[in-house]
MARLUM-928913 format. One record per residue (C-alpha): residue in one letter; x, y, z. Coordinates in steps of 0.5 Angstrom, whole numbers, plus 500, padded with zeros to 3 digits. Example, Ala and Ser with C-alpha at 12.3 -4.5 7.8 and 13.67 -1.06 7.14 Angstrom:
% residues 2
a525491516 s527498514 
***
This chain:
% residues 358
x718214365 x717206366 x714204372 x717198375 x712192377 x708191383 x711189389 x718191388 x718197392 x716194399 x722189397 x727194397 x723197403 x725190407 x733191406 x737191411 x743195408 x740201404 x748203401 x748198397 x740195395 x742196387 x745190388 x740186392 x735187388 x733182382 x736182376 x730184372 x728190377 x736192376 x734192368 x729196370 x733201374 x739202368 x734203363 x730208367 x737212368 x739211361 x733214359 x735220363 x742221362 x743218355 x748214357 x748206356 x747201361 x754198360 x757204362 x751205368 x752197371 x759196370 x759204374 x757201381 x762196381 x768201381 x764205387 x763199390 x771196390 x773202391 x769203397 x771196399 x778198399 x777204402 x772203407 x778198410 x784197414 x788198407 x785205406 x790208409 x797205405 x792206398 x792212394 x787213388 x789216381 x788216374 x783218369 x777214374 x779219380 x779225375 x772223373 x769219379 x773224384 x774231381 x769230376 x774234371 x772230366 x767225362 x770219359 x769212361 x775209365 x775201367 x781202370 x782203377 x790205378 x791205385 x799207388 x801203395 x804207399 x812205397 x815206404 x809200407 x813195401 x819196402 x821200409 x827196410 x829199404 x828206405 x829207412 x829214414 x832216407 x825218405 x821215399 x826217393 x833214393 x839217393 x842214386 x839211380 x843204383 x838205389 x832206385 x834199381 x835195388 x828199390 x825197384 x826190384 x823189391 x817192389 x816189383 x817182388 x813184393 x807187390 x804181387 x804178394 x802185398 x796184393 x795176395 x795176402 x792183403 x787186397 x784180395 x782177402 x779185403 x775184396 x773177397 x771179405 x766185403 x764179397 x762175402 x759181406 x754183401 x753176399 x755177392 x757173386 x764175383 x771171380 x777175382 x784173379 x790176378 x793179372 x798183368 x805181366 x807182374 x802180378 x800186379 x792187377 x786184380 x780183375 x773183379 x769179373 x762181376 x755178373 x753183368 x746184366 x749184358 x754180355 x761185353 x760190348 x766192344 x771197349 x766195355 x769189358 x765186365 x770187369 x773191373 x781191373 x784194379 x792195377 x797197383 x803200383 x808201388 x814206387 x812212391 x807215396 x802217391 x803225395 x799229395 x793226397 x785227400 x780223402 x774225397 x767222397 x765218390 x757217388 x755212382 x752216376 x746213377 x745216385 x739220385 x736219378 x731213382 x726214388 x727209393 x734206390 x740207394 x747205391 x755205394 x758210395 x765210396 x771215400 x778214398 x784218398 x786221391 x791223389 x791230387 x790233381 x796237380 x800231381 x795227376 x795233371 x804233371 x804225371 x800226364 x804232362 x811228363 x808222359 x806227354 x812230354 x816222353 x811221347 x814227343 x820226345 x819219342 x813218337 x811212339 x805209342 x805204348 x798201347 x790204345 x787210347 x794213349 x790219346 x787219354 x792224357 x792229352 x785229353 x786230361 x790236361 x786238356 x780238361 x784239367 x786246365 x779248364 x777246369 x777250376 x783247378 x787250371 x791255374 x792251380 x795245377 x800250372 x803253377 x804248383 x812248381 x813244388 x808238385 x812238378 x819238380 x817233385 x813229379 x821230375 x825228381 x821222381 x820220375 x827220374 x830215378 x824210376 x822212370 x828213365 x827215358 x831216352 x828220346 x829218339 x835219338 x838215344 x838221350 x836221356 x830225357 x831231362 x826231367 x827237371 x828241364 x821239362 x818242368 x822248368 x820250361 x822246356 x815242357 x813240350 x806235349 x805237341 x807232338 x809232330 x809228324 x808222323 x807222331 x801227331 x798221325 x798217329 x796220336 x791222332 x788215330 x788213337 x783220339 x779217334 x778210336 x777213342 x771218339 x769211335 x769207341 x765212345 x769212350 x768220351 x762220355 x761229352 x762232347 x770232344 x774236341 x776235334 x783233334 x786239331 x782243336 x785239342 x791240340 x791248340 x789247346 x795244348 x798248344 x796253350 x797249356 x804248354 x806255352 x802258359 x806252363 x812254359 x812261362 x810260368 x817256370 x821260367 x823266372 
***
């Protein structure tokens, strides 16, 4: 193991907030800290920096007086939060709770609307709201905690709608290939993120070196029941369509995949209370139609017709997308080989199939 220079212990002994001494230490001490851990984990140092912004946002965010309209969701949550899978997210998905956004709209009618002209007129108000939700609140929040810890990072606004905020942090490397130095905080705002629990989150690098601390976070997760039928639905669509939207789509295949094995499987499977919630929402906010012009049914998907293998030239080009994912290394672990990947889907969705059926 690399010893650090001489004095560097005494300056970290000298610090004041101990949370967060990563970032107060010198860029060469933090070079020397990534390459101790990446030498024990064999992860690269991109992956390890880029890490501790996103346990340091999500405290941020989590730690203040948003935390209680906030839901954390997503591939990053079943990593950092649930540990039920090991691939690298940039991405921090986070759901404002809908009846914060527009309570005028909802009054007492509950957070879905009574038809899809109501779901509409709900959807226009988010979509306009939002962006200035994220304006006056989440980005005083980020650049008071940036203040706070006396740290050097550009914020901006991003996406087609205003709705991301990217935290470009001063990397150790420049960007390589999938790794990008920011951290894209992407907000949404159609539901109430329900059901939901505070979890804790801890950096990768915690507990790999002596003496040196790291942020912690506690945010409120979105369940895992109701990540795995968000991800089931969005596989469903995908068969019923055979389109891609956008790289690495190949994610959620990988997520159920991962989440049924893990300790949460049977749970997730059989939480029909969850997955006809997922169904009843998705359906007023996220209509689709499949490759022939129908709406999908939603409820019939949950119900026992859940189809997430997909066929022909669908499956090349699922197939495809996992690859590039392989090759950009965005799978931390070891992966299954597509064809394996794909039986094993082929067992989710005969297990979620049956258990729906009466």
């Amino acid at each position: 193991m690399r010893r650090y220079r001489r004095g560097w212990r005494g300056r970290l002994a000298r610090k004041q907030r101990v949370g967060d001494a990563f970032l107060r230490l010198s860029q060469d001490d933090q070079r020397e800290v990534l390459e101790i851990v990446r030498e024990k984990t064999q992860r690269p140092t991109l992956l390890l920096e880029k890490d501790v912004w996103v346990v340091w946002t999500l405290g941020a965010l989590f730690d203040s007086v948003l935390g209680a309209d906030l839901t954390f969701k997503g591939g990053t949550s079943l990593s950092k939060a649930y540990q039920v899978i090991d691939r690298f997210s940039e991405d921090i998905d986070l759901t404002c709770d809908i009846r914060k956004l527009i309570p005028d709209l909802i009054g007492s009618e509950g957070f879905l609307p009574s038809n899809r002209s109501q779901a509409g007129k709900w959807t226009r108000a988010v979509r306009e709201r939002l962006p200035e939700w994220i304006a006056t609140n989440v980005r005083p929040v980020l650049e008071a905690a940036l203040a706070r810890d006396q740290l050097q990072v550009q914020l901006e606004v991003g996406g087609e709608e205003n709705d991301k905020l990217l935290l470009h942090y001063p990397a150790l490397k420049p960007s390589s290939g999938y790794v990008q130095t920011v951290v894209t905080l992407e907000f949404g705002g159609r539901a109430t993120g329900e059901p939901h629990q505070a979890l804790p989150v801890a950096c990768d690098m915690e507990g790999h070196v002596e003496d040196v601390s790291f942020p912690t976070a506690r945010p409120v997760v979105m369940s895992v029941a109701r990540t795995f039928w968000e991800k089931a639905t969005a596989a469903h669509v995908y068969c019923a369509q055979g389109r891609l939207r956008g790289e690495r789509y190949a994610r959620h295949w990988h997520d159920l995949a991962a989440i049924v094995r893990s300790r949460y499987g049977d749970e997730v499977i059989t939480d029909r209370a969850v997955a006809a919630a997922v169904a009843d929402h998705k359906a007023y906010f996220f209509l689709e139609k499949d490759a022939d012009g129908h709406v999908i049914d939603y409820k019939s998907t949950v119900t026992g017709s859940l189809r997430i293998v997909p066929e022909g030239a669908a499956r090349d080009a699922l197939q495809e997308d996992y690859a590039a994912m392989i090759g950009d290394g965005m799978l931390l672990g070891e992966s299954l080989a597509f064809d394996q990947l794909m039986q094993v889907c082929s067992d989710i969705q005969e297990r979620v199939n049956q258990a729906a059926r009466p």
